[in-house]
C-alpha positions as CSV (number, residue, x, y, z in Angstrom):
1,X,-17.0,-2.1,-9.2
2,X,-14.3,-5.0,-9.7
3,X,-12.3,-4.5,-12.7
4,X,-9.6,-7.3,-12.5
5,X,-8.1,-8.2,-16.3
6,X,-5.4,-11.3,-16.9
7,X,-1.7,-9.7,-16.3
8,X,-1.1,-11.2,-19.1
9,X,1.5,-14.9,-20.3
10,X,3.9,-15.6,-17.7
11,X,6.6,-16.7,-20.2
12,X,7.5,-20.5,-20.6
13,X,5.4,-22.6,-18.0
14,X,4.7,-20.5,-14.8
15,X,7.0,-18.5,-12.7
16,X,9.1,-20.2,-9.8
17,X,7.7,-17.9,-6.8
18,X,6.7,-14.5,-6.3
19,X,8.7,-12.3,-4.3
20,X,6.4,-8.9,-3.0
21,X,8.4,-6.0,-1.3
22,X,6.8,-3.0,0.1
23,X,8.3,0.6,-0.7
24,X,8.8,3.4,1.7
25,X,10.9,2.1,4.5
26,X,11.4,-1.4,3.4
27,X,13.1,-1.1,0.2
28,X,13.9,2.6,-0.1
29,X,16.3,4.3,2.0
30,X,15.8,6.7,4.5
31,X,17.0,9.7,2.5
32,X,14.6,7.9,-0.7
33,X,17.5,6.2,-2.6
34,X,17.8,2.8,-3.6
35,X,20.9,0.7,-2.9
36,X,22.6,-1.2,-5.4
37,X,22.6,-4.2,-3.4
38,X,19.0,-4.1,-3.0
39,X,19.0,-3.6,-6.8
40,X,20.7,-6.4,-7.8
41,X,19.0,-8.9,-5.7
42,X,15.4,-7.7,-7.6
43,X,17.4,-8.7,-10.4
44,X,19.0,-12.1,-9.3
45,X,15.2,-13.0,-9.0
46,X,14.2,-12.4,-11.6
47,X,17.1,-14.0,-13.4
48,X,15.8,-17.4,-11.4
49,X,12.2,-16.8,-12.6
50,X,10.5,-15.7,-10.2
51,X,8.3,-13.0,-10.9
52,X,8.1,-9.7,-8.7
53,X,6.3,-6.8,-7.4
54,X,6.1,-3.5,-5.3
55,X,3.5,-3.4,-2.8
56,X,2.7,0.4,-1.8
57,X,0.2,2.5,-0.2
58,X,1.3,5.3,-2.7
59,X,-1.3,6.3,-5.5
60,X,0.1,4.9,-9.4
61,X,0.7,8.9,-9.8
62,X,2.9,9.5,-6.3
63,X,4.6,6.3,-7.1
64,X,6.1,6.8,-11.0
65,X,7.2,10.1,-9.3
66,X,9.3,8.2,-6.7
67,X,12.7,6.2,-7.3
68,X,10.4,3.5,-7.4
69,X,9.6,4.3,-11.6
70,X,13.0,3.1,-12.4
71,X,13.0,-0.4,-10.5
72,X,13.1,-4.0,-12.0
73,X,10.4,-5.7,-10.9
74,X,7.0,-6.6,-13.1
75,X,3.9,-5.4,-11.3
76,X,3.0,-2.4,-9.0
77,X,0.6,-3.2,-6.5
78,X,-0.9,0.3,-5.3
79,X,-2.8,2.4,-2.7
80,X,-2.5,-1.0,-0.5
81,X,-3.8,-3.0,-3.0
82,X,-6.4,-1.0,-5.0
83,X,-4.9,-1.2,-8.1
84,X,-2.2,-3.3,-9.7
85,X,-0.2,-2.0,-12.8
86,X,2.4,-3.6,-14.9
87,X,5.9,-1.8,-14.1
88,X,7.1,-1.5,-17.9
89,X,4.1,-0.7,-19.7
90,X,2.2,0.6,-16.9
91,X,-1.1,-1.4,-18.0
92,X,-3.9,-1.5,-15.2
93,X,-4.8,-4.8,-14.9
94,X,-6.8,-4.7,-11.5
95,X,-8.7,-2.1,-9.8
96,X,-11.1,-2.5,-6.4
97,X,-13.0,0.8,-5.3
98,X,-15.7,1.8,-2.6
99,X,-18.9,1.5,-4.1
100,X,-21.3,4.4,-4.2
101,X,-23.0,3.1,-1.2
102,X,-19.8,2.5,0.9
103,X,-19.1,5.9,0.0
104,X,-22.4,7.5,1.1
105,X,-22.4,5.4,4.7
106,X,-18.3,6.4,5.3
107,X,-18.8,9.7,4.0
108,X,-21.9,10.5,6.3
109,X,-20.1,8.8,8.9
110,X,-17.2,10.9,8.7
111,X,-18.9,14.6,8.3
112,X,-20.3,13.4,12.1
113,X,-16.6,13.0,13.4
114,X,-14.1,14.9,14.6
115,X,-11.2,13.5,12.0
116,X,-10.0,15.0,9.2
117,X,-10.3,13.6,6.1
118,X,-9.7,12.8,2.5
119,X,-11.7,11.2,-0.1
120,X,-10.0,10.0,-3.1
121,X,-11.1,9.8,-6.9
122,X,-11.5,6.2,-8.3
123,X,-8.3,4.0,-9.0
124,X,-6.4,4.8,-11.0
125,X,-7.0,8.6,-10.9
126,X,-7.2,8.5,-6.9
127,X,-4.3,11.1,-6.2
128,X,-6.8,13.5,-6.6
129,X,-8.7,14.1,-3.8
130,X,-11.6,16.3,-1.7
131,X,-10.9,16.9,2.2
132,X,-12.7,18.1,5.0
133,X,-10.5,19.9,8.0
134,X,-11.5,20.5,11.3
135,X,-9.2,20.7,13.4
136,X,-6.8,23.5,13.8
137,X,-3.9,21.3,15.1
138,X,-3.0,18.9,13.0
139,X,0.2,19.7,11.0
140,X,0.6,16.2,9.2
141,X,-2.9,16.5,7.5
142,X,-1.8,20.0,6.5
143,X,1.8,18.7,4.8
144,X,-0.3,16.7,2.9
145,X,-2.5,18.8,1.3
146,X,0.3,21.2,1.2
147,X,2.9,18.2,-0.7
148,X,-0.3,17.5,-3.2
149,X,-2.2,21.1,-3.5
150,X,-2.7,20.9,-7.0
151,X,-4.9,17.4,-6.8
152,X,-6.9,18.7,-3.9
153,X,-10.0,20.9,-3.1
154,X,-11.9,21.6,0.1
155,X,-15.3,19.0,0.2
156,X,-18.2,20.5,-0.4
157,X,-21.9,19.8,-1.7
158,X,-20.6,20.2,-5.1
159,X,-17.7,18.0,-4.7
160,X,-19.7,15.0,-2.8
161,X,-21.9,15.3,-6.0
162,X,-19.0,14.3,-8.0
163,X,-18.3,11.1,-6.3
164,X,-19.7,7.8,-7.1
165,X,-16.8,5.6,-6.2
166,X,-14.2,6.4,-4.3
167,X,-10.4,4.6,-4.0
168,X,-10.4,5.3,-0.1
169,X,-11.0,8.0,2.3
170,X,-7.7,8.6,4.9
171,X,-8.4,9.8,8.1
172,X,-4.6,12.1,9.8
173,X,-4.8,11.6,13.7
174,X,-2.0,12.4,15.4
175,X,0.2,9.1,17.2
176,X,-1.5,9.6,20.4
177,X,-5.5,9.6,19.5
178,X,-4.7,6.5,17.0
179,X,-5.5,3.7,19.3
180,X,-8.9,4.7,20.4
181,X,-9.6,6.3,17.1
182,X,-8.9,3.1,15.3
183,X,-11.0,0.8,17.5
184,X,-13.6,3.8,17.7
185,X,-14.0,3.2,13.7
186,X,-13.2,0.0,13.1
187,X,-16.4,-0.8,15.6
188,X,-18.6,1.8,13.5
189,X,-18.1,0.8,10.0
190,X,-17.4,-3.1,10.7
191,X,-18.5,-3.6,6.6
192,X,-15.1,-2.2,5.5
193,X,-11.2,-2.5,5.4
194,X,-9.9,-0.9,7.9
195,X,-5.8,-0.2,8.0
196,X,-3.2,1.3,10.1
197,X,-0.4,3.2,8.5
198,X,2.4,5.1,10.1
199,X,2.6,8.8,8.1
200,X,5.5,8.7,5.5
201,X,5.9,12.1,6.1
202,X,6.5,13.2,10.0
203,X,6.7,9.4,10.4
204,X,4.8,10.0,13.7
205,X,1.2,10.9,13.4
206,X,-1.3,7.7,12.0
207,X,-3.0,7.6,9.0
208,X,-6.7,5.3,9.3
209,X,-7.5,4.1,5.6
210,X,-11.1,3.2,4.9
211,X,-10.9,1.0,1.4
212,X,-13.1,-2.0,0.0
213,X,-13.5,-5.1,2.0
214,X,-11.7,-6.9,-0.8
215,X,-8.7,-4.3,-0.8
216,X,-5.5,-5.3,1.2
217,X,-2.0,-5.8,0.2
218,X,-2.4,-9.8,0.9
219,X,-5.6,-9.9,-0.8
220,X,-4.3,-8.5,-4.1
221,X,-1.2,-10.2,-3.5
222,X,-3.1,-13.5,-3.5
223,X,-4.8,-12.4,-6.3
224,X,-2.0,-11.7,-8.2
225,X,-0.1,-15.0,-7.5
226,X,-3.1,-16.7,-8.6
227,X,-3.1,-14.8,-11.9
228,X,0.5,-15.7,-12.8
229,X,-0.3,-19.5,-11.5
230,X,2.8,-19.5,-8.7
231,X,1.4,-21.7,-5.3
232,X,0.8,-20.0,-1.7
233,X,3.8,-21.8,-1.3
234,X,6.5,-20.4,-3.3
235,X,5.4,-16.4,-2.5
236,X,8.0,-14.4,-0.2
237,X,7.1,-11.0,1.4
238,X,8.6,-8.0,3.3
239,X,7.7,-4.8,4.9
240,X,8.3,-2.1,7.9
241,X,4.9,-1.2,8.8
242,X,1.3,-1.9,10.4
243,X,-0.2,-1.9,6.2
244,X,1.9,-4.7,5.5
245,X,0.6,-6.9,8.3
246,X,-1.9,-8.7,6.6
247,X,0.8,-9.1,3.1
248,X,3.8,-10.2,5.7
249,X,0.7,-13.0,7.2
250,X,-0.3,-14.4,3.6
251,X,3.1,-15.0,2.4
252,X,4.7,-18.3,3.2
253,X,8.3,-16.5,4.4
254,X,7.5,-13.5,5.6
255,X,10.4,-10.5,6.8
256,X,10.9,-7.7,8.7
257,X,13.5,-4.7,8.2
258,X,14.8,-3.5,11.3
259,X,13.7,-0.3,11.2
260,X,9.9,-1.6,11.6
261,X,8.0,-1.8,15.2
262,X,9.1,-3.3,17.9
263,X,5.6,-5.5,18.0
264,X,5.3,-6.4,14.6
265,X,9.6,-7.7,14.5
266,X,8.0,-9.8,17.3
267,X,6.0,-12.3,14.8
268,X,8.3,-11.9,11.7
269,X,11.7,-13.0,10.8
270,X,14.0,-9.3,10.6
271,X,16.9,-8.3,8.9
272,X,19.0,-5.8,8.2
273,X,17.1,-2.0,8.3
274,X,16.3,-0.3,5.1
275,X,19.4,2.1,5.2
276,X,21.6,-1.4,5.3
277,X,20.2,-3.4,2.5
278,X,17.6,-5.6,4.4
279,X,16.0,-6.4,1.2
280,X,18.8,-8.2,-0.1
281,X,19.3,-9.8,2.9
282,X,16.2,-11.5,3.0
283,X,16.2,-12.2,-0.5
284,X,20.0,-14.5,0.0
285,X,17.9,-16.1,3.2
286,X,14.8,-16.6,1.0
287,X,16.7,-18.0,-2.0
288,X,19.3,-20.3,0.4
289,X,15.8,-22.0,2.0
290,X,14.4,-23.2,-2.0
């Protein structure tokens, strides 16, 4: 079900652009701190009138208990474009999530597999989740259970019952089983988003994120533009990793940190890494260029 609701006036006449950062990597440090610098350049833009945003793939709940709760910016856009939120008021204004028959055909799929998995409650209550392990070795899917216990139970027939939608199901391979896993199910459930992220927490093994066909980062970032009335043309985006590909290709100027892949610095402008302020790097170029 689509739930998408006006974010609301704009102020005087529309905003001058929209500027979209991701989180983890991109705009917070390695050790999770912000810098100033990077601070202050969220709040030159907005000074200039151009409205801003947080693009994640965190849940609303992982997020506002993250440095990210503090930042000046005006929306959230979460779980990789699930859900947005307004920063101050934390107002849900948009929410996408697997139907019940998306989630009968992925979860059926999945049970056949040999991944494990997690299925996650509806936006916005999706850090709570069911999973399914089985295989023994496979320590990242275990942090994570382990870092979100309380939000978590085993699947089981009960459990499945209490799904209708679902925000996502994540699949935890480990680095070297991602290519062929991520063709292998990308060919088997063509009907659905399918994305690449790098795990935030051993920042080795790949996460595989089954969402709406309408969910993406650049979808909802489009959508959101469009909301607030600023052109394709003044929008300005930057991330580190494979889930911002699609946000990094719908903005009109488009960066890197250094710190991302070597392949995807290949098709994007980068900058400085997130320990060394890349954000407000880009921001000066981005600015300079209008």
């Amino acid at each position: 079900m689509r739930n998408s609701n006006q974010p609301g006036p704009a102020g005087s006449g529309h905003p001058k652009g929209l500027f979209i950062t991701d989180l983890d990597g991109t705009l917070l440090r390695s050790d999770g701190s912000l810098a100033q610098e990077d601070l202050d350049a969220l709040e030159t833009l907005k000074r200039r009138g151009i409205k801003t945003a947080v693009a994640t793939g965190r849940s609303f709940y992982s997020f506002i208990n993250s440095p990210g709760l503090g930042l000046p910016v005006d929306y959230v856009i979460f779980t990789t474009g699930a859900g947005v939120v307004t920063q101050h008021e934390h107002k849900l204004v948009y929410q996408l999530n697997l139907t019940s028959d998306m989630v009968a055909r992925t979860l059926n799929y999945l049970e056949e597999s040999m991944l494990d998995f997690m299925m996650h409650h509806p936006v916005p209550e999706n850090h709570r989740y069911s999973y399914r392990r089985i295989n023994s070795g496979n320590p990242d899917f275990e942090r994570r259970i382990e870092r979100y216990r309380e939000f978590g139970k085993p699947l089981n027939s009960s459990s499945i019952n209490g799904f209708e939608e679902a925000a996502q199901f994540l699949a935890v391979v480990p680095h070297y089983e991602a290519h062929d896993a991520l063709r292998q199910v990308r060919n088997d459930l063509p009907g659905l988003t399918i994305i690449r992220a790098t795990s935030p927490l051993d920042h080795e093994s790949t996460w595989i994120e089954f969402f709406h066909p309408d969910v993406s980062k650049g979808k909802t970032a489009a959508w959101l533009a469009a909301e607030l009335g600023v052109a394709p043309a003044y929008t300005m985006a930057i991330g580190n990793d494979y889930n911002d590909l699609d946000l990094l290709g719908w903005a009109a100027r488009s960066y890197v940190v250094e710190n991302a892949p070597k392949d995807i610095k290949e098709g994007f402008r980068a900058v400085a890494s997130n320990d060394d302020c890349g954000v407000a790097e880009a921001v000066s170029h981005w600015l300079n260029e209008k």
